[in-house]
N, C-alpha and C positions, 0 to 999 in steps of 0.2 A: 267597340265600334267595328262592325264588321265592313267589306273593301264599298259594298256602295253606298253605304254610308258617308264612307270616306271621299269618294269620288262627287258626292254633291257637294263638297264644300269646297272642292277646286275650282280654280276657274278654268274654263272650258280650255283653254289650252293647256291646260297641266292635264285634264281629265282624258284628255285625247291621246297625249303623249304616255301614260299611265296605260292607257287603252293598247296604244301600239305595242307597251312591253308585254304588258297578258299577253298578247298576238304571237309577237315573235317567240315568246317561250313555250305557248301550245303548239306552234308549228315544229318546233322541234322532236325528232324521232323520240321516243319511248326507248328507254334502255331497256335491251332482255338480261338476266340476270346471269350471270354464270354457271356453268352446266354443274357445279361439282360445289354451287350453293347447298345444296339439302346433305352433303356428305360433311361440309367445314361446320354447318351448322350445329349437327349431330356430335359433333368433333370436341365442341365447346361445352354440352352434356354431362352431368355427372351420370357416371357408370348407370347408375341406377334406370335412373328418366332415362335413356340413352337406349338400355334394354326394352324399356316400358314400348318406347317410338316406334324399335323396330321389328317390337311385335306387332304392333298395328299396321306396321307398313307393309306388313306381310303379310296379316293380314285380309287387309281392303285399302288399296292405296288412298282413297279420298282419307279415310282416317288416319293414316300419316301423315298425310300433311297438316291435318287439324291437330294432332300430336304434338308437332313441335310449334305450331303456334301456341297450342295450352305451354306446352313446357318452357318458351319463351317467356311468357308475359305470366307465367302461375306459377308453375311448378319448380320453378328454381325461386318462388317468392321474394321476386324483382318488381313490385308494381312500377309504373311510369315516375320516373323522378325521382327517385331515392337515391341516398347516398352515393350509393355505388352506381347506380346511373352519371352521378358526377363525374367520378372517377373514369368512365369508361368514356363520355366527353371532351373529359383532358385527355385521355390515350390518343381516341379518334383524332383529335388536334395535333395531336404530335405526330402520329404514323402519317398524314394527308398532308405535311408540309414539301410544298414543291422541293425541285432542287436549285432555284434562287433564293429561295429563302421566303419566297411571299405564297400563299393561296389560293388556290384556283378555286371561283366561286362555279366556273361553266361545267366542271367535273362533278360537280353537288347539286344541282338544280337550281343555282343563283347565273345570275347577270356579270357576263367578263369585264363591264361597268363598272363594276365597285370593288375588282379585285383590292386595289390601296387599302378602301374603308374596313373590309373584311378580316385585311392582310391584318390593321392595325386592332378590331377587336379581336381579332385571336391571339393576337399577341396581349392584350389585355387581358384577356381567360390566360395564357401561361403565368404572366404577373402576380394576378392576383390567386391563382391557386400555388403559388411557391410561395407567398408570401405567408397565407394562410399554416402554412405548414411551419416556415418561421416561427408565427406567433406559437401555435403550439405545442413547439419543443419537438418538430421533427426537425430530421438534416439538413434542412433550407430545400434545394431545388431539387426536383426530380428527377434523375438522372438522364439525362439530355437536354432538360427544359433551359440552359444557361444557355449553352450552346443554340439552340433551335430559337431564342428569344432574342440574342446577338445578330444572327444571319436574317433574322427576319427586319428586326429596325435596321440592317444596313443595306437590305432591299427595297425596303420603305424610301431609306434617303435618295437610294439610285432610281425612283420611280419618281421624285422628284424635276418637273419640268422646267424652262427657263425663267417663267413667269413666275414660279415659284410654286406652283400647285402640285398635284400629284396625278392626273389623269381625269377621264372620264369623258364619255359621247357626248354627254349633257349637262345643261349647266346645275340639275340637279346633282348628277354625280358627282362632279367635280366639284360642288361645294360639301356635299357630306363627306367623300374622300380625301378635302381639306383640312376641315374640323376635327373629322378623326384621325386621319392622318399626324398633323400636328400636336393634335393632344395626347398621343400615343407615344413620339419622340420627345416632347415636354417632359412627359411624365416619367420615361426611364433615364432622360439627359444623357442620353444618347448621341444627335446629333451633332454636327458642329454650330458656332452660333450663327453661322452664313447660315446653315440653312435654313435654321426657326427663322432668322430673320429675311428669309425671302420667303418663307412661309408666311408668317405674317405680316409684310408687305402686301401679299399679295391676298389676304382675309381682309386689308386695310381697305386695298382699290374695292374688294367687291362691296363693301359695306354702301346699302344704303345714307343718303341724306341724314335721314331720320334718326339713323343710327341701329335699323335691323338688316338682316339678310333676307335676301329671296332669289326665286328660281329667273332666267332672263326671260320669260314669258309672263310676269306681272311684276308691277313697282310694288304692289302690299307687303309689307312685312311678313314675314314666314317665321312664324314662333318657333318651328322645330328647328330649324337649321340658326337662328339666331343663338337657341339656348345651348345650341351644341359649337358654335362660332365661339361664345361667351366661357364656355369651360375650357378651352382649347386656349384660348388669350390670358383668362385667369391661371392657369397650369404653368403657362410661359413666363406670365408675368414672377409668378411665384420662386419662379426658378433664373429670375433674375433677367430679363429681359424687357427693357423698357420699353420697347417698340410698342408693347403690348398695350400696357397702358390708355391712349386716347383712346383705340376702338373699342375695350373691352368698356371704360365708360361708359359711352354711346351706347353701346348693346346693353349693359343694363339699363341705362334709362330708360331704353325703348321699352324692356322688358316690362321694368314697374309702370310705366303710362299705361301699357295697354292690359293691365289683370283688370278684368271686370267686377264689380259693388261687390259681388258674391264670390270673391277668390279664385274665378276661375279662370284662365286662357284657353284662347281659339286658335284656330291655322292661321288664319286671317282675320285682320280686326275684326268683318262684317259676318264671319262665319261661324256656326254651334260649335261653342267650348267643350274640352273632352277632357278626359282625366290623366291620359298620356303627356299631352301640352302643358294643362297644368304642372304637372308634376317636374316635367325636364326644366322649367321655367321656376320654380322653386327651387328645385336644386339649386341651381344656377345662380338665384338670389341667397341663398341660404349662405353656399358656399362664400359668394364677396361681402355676404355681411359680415365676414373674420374682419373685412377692413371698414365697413361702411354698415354699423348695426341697425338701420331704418330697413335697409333691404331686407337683415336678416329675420326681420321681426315678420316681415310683411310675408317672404318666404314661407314662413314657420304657420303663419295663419292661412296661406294658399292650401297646404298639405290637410287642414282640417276640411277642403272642399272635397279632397279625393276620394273617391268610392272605395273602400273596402271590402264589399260585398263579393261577393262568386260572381265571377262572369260567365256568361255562357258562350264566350268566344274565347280562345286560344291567341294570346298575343304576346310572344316574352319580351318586345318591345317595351309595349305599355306596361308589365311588368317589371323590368328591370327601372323602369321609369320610377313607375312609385317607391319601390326600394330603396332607389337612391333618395329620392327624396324625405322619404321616411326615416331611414338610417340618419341622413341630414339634422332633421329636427327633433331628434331621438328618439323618436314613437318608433322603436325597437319592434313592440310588439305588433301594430299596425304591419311592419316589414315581414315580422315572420310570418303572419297571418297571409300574406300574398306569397310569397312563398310556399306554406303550403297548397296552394288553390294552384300554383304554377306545376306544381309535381304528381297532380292528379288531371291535369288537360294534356293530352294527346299532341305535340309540338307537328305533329306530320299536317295538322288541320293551320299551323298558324299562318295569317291572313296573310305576312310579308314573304314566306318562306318562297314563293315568287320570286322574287329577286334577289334572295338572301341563301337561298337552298340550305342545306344543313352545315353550313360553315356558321351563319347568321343565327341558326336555334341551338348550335353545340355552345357559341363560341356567349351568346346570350346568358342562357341556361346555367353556366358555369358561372357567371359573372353575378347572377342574381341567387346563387345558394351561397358560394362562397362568400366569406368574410374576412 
């Protein structure tokens, strides 16, 4: 679903305020790059290709610089998304951590908005690539990565507000910066239990009636931020925190009322179903059907609605989305199969990098190769 796709199924004040962020982010200067780029680049070169460059660059400069773009993306046979693309993901993550311990999204081409939400999926890419190494029979964490995962969730907790929240201009941000936020410290139990529990306190007040989440610009329930509200309470809950309980309920229920005849979820009850929605929304069932197996059943049969197929849009969002979902209801191969589609799209094209800059497709990226 590429952005105006997306922007007709808002209602017009989301679309507007949507509109404002494009605005304010094309108003901002254009970085020039650093003069002594084309020497660090060359720096990074095996000997070989290194010589190749700067014979070219000597002699006709336009073909040096076409040089080391071959020798970027060819000649050291790196295509987009391999392995070692991971690897260099997790570096990037690690060398780009402030000195609080949290993220700067405005240094990357993201929104100082969702520094918390950002802070907490990169800290979910360190997690999950130490852990991965666990499994495998390396030495656990990566030499910094304990450290760097430490200071980061106890910036997280110090970003914490009195309401309980963690930031944000808008009341979008501040509930994705919730969601993730909390499900970040749930999930390493980290936190003290004051603060999960003025965290979810405060995911309690914003809940809908109905028992979903939305932006304060409509009362409709908001599948994305729901299923991400819903993961966040179930992590908490799991980890022993009762608070959790009632709302996560409620968010599920909302969850299974509104999947449509044909398995699938929308943004909004009244608006076209997408495979993204779907899928965070499955998850999400999937996952509480460990305690309530109607959800998980119904979960497992949403995932047979999602598109497999190649997109010809770049979105590691809706990627990482089906993954998890898929990993979910064990159609393993369904995951890797997106997966590879994810390592052959070009992340510099992807539609959120907007407001996520490359903190959001590093910190993605990682989360949806590794296992």
């Amino acid at each position: 679903m590429d952005i105006t796709a997306h922007l007709g199924e808002l209602q017009e004040s989301e679309a507007q305020a949507f509109r404002e962020i494009v605005r304010l982010l094309r108003a901002r200067p254009e970085v020039e790059p650093s003069p002594d780029l084309h020497d660090r680049v060359l720096a990074q070169l095996p000997e070989r290709t290194r010589r190749s460059v700067m014979w070219w660059r000597w002699g006709a400069p336009l073909a040096a610089s076409l040089a080391v773009l071959l020798a970027l993306a060819g000649l050291l046979n790196l295509p987009s998304h391999t392995t070692s693309d991971a690897n260099e993901d997790i570096r990037w993550l690690a060398e780009n951590q402030e000195a609080d311990g949290t993220w700067d999204p405005a240094r990357h081409g993201g929104a100082e908005a969702f520094r918390p939400a950002l802070t907490a999926l990169s800290v979910l890419a360190l997690q999950t690539d130490a852990a991965s190494f666990n499994h495998n029979g390396h030495n656990g964490l990566h030499k910094g990565h304990k450290e760097q995962i430490e200071k980061a969730l106890t910036a997280l907790t110090a970003l914490q507000t009195d309401d309980g929240a963690f930031g944000g201009d808008s009341s979008q941000a501040k509930l994705y910066n919730l969601a993730m936020a909390t499900y970040t410290l749930a999930q390493a139990q980290h936190s003290s239990t004051a603060t999960l529990s003025r965290a979810i306190a405060c995911i309690r007040a914003n809940q809908q009636p109905d028992g979903s989440w939305t932006y304060a610009t409509t009362h409709e329930g908001n599948a994305a931020i729901t299923a991400w509200m819903t993961r966040a309470l179930a992590r908490a809950e799991a980890h022993g925190n009762a608070g959790a309980s009632i709302p996560l309920r409620k968010g599920l229920r909302w969850l299974r009322d509104n999947v449509r005849d044909d398995g699938r979820m929308a943004y909004h009850p009244a608006s076209a179903p997408s495979d993204t929605l779907t899928a965070l929304s499955a998850h999400s069932l999937i996952e509480a059907g460990k305690v309530f197996p109607d959800l998980q059943a119904l979960g497992i049969r949403m995932t047979d609605a999602i598109n497999v197929q190649p997109s010809d849009t770049t979105d590691c969002y809706r990627d990482y989305a089906k993954i998890l979902a898929f990993e979910s209801a064990g159609k393993t191969a369904k995951a890797e199969s997106v997966r590879q589609q994810l390592r052959q799209n070009p992340r510099s094209q992807d539609q959120w990098r907007i407001a996520g800059g490359q903190l959001y497709t590093a910190a993605l990226t990682t989360l949806c190769r590794v296992r």
